[in-house]
C-alpha positions in Angstrom: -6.1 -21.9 18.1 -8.0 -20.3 20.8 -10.6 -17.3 20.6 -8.0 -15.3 22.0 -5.2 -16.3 19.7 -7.4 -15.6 17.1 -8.2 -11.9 18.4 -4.6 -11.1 18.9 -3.8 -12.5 15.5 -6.4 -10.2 13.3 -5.7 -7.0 15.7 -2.3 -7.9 14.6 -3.1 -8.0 11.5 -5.3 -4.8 11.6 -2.1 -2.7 12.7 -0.2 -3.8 9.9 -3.1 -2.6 7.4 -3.3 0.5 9.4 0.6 1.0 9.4 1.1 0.6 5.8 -1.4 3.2 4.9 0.3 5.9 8.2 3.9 5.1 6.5 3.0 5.9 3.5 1.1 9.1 4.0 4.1 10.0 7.0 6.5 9.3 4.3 8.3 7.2 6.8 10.1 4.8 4.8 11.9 2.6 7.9 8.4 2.0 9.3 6.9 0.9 5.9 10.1 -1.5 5.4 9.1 -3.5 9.0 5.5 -4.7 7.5 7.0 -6.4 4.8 8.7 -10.1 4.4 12.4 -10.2 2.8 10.2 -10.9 -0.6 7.2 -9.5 -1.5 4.8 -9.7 -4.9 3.5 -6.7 -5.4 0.7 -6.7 -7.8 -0.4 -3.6 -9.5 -2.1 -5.5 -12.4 -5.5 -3.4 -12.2 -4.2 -0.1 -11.0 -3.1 2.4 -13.9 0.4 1.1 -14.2 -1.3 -2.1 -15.6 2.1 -3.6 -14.3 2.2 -7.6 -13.6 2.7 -9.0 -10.4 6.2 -8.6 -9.8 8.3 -10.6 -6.8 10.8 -8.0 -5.7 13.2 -7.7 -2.7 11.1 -5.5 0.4 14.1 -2.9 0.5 13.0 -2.0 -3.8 9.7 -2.2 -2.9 10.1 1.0 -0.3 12.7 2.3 -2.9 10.2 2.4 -5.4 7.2 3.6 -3.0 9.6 6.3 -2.0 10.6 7.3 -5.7 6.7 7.9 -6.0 5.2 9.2 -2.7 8.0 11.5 -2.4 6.6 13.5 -5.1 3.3 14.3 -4.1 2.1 17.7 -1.5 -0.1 14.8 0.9 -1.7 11.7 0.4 -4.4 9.8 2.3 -4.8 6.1 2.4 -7.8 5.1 4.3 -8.5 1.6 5.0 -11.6 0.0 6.1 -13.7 -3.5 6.2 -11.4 -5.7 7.4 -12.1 -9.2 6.5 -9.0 -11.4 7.9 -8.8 -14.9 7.4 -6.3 -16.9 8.9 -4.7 -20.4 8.6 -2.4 -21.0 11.0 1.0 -18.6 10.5 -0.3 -17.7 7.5 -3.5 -14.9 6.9 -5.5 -13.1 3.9 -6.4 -9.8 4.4 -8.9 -7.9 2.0 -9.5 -4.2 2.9 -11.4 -1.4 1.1 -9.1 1.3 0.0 -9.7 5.3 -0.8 -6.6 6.6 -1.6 -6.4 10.5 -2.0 -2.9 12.2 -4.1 -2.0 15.9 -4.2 0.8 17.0 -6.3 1.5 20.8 -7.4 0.8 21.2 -10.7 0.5 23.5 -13.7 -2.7 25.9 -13.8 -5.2 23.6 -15.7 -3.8 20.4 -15.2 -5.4 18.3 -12.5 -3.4 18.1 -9.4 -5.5 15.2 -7.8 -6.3 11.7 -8.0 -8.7 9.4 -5.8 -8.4 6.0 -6.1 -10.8 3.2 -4.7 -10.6 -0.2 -4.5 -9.3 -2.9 -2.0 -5.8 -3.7 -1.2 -5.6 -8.0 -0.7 -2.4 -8.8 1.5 -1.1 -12.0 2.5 0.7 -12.4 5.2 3.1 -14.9 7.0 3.8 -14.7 11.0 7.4 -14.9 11.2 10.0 -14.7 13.7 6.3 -13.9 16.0 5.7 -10.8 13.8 2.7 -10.2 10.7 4.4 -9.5 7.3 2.9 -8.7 4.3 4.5 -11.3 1.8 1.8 -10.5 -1.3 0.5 -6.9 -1.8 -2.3 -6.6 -4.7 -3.6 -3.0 -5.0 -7.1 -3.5 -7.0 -8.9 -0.6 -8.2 -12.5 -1.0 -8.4 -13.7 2.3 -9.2 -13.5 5.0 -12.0 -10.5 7.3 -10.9 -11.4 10.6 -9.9 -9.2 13.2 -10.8 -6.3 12.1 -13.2 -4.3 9.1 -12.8 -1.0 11.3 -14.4 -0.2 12.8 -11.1 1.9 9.8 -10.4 3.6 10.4 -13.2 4.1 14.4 -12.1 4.8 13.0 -8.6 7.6 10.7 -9.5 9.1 13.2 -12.3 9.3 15.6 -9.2 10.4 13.0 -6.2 13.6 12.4 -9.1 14.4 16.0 -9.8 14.6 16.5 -6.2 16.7 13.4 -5.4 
């Protein structure tokens, strides 16, 4: 692979990290569908769903990102620290995450949760594109604010559906 290959590849690669966290926070769930592979494991093993990876079909991963995000006022994803390494058509991505959540909420219940951590992708070039093929979400951090708010978020996102 040449130098410039290799550059193409990982600013690739960086627009995919950087998509996933703008379709989240825009709520656009056609855009968040094209970073993924048919398949994807999506681990959420240390964040607070304590859920273990699961291989699920791209289409119920944006179904159940939507069932959640939905929910909630604004969030913010913000990735940084890209470290890429690639092997051919296939690539490891580790990024540090700070993820912000809003969702209304009763006077004296928190309304907020921050998470940090890293999210660690894997990707496969196919058909000439980056997709994410393995999603872990790790949290490294104490959570600031209160984890619940997912809980609020999804209880609203299916009231309203």
């Amino acid at each position: 692979m040449s130098a410039l290959e290799d550059l193409l590849d990982r600013a690739a690669i960086a627009d995919v990290v950087a998509g996933l966290a703008h379709a989240q926070d825009d709520r656009d769930w056609a855009a968040l569908r094209r970073l993924f592979a048919d398949e994807v494991v999506l681990d959420l093993s240390t964040h607070h769903y304590g859920r273990p990876p699961t291989t699920m079909a791209a289409a119920d991963l944006v179904d159940l990102a939507r069932g959640v995000l939905a929910g909630f006022d604004c969030t913010h994803h913000a990735a940084s620290n890209l470290v890429v390494r690639l092997s051919g058509d296939a690539a490891e991505c580790r990024t540090h995450m700070v993820a912000y959540h809003h969702v209304p909420a009763d006077p004296g219940v928190v309304d907020h949760c921050t998470m940090r951590g890293y999210w660690q992708l894997e990707l496969r070039r196919l058909d000439g594109r980056w997709l994410i093929t393995r999603w872990a979400v790790l949290r490294t951090g104490p959570w600031e604010g209160s984890p619940d708010v997912y809980t609020l978020a999804a209880a609203r996102s299916a009231a309203a559906s």
